[in-house]
TORKOL-4160 file (C-alpha; in steps of 0.2 Angstrom, whole numbers, padded with zeros to 4 digits, m for minus):
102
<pt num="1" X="0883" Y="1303" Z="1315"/>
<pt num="2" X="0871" Y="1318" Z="1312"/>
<pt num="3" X="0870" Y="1332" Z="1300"/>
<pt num="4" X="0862" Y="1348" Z="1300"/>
<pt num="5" X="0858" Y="1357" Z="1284"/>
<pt num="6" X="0857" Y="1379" Z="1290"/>
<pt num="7" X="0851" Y="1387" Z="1275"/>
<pt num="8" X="0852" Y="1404" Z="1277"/>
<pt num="9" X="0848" Y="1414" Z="1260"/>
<pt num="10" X="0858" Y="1409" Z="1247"/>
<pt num="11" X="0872" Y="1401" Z="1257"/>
<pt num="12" X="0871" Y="1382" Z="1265"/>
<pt num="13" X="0882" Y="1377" Z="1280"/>
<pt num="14" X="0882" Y="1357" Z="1281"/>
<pt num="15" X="0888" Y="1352" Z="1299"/>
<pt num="16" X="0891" Y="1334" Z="1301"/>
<pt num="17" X="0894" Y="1330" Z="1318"/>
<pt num="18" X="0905" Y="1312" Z="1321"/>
<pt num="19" X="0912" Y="1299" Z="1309"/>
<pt num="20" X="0908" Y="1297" Z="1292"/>
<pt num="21" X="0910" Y="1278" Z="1291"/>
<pt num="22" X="0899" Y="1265" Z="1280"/>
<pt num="23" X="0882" Y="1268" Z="1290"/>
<pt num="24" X="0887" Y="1287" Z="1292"/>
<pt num="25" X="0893" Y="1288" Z="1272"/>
<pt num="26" X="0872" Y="1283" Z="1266"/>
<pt num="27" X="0865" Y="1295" Z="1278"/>
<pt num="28" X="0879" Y="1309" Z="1271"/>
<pt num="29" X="0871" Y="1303" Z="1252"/>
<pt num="30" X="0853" Y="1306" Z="1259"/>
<pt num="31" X="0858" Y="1322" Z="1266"/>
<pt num="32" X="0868" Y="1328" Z="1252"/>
<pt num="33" X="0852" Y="1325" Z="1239"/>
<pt num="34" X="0842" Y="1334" Z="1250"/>
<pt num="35" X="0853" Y="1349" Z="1249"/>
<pt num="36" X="0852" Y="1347" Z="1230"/>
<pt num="37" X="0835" Y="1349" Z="1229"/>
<pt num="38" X="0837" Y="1365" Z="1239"/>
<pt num="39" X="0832" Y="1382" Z="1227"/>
<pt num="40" X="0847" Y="1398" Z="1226"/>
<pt num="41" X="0860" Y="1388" Z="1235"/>
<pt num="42" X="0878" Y="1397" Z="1228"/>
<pt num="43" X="0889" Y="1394" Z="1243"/>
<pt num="44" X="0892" Y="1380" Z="1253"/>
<pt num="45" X="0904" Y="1376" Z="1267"/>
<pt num="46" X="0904" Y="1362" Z="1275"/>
<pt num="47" X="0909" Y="1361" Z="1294"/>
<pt num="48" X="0919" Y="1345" Z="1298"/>
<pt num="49" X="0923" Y="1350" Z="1315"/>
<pt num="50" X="0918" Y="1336" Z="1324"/>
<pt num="51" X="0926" Y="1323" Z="1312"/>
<pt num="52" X="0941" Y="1314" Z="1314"/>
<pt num="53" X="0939" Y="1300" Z="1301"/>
<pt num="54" X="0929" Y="1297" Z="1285"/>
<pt num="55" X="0931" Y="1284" Z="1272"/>
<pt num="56" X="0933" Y="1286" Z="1252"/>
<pt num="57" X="0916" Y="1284" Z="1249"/>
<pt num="58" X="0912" Y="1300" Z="1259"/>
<pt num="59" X="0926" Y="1308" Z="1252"/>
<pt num="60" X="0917" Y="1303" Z="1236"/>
<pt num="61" X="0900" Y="1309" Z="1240"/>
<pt num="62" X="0908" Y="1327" Z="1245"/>
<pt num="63" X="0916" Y="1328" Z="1228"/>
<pt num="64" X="0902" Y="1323" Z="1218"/>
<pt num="65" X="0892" Y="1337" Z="1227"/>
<pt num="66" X="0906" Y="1348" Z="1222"/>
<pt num="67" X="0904" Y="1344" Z="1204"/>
<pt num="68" X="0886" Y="1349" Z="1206"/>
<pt num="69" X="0888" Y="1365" Z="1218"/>
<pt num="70" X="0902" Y="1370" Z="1203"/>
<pt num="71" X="0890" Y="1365" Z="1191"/>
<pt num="72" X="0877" Y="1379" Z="1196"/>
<pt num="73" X="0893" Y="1391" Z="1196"/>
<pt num="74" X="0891" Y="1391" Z="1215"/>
<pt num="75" X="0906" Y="1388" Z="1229"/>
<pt num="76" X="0910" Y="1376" Z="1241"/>
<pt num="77" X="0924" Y="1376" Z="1255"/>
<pt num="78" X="0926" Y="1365" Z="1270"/>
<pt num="79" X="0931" Y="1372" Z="1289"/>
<pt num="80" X="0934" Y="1369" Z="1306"/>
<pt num="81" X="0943" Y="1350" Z="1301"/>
<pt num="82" X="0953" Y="1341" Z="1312"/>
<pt num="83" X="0973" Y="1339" Z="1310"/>
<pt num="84" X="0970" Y="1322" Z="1305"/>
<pt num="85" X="0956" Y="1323" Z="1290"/>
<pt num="86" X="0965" Y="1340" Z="1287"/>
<pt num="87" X="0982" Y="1328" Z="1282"/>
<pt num="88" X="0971" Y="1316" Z="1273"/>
<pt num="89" X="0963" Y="1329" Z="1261"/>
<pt num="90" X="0980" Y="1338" Z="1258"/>
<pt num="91" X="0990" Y="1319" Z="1255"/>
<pt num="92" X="0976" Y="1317" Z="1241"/>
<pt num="93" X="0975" Y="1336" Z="1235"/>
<pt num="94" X="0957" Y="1342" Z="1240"/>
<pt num="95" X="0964" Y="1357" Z="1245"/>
<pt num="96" X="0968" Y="1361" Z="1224"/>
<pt num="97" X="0951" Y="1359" Z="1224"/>
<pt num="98" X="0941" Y="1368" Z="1235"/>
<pt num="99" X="0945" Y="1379" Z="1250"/>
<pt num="100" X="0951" Y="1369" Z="1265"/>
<pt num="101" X="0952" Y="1379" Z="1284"/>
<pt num="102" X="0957" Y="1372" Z="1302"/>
């Protein structure tokens, strides 16, 4: 799995490109950290396009950087997911709590 962190003024897009499983979910926590520390973020979207499965421990990680991204009265959606993780998220009602698009 690889992630890309494109900052671009005050708006970050977080692609993650394959599977967040148990190796992919610790390198998902580094990355999310360093886009933390990042100055003037107020939008985020992450772009799940490329991935078809992630655990709850990824799922975990997205929503504690929620809860921060919220926190700085910023915004957060996620894009481009697949018919499968899009099922997933609605089953557990992501979608109540940030924007979710195919």
């Amino acid at each position: 799995m690889d992630i890309e962190l494109d900052k671009k003024g005050d708006a970050l897009t977080i692609i993650i490109d394959g599977n967040i499983d148990t190796d992919g979910g610790h390198k998902l926590g580094v990355s999310l950290q360093e886009a933390m520390e990042m100055t003037g973020v107020k939008t985020v979207v992450f772009d799940l396009s490329t991935v078809r499965t992630i655990t709850s421990s990824g799922i975990g990680k997205i929503m504690n950087f929620f809860k921060f991204i919220d926190g700085k009265a910023g915004s957060m959606s996620v894009k481009g997911i697949s018919d499968q993780l899009y099922n997933q998220f609605m089953e557990i009602h992501l979608d109540r709590i940030f924007p979710i698009s195919k």
